[in-house]
C-alpha positions in Angstrom: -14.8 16.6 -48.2 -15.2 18.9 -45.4 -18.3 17.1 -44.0 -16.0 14.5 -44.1 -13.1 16.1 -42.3 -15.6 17.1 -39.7 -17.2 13.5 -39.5 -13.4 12.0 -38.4 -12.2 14.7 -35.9 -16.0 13.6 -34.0 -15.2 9.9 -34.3 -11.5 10.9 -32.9 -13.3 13.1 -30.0 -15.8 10.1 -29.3 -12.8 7.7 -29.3 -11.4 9.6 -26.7 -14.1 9.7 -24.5 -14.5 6.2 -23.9 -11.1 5.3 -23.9 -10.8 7.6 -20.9 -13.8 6.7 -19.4 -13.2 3.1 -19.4 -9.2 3.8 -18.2 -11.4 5.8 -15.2 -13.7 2.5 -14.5 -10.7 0.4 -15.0 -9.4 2.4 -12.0 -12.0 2.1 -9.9 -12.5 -1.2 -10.4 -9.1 -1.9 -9.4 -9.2 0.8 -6.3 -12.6 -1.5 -5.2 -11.3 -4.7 -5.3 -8.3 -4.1 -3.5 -10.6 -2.5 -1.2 -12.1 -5.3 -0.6 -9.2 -7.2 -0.5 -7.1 -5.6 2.1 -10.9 -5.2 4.0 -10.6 -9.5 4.3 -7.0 -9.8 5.6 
């Protein structure tokens, strides 16, 4: 049971990786294309 325990709060700690590091690509994804954008007006 305690493996067990242990297993979840690395799934939890992996989950919250990515999410942030795809809310930190989303970002720069948005940050670049408006770059771009406001670079063709």
């Amino acid at each position: 049971m305690r493996e067990f325990i242990a297993t979840i709060r690395q799934l939890n700690l992996l989950i919250k990786t990515i999410a942030e590091l795809q809310s930190f690509s989303l970002g720069m994804l948005i940050s670049l294309s408006s770059i771009t954008l406001f670079s063709h007006l």
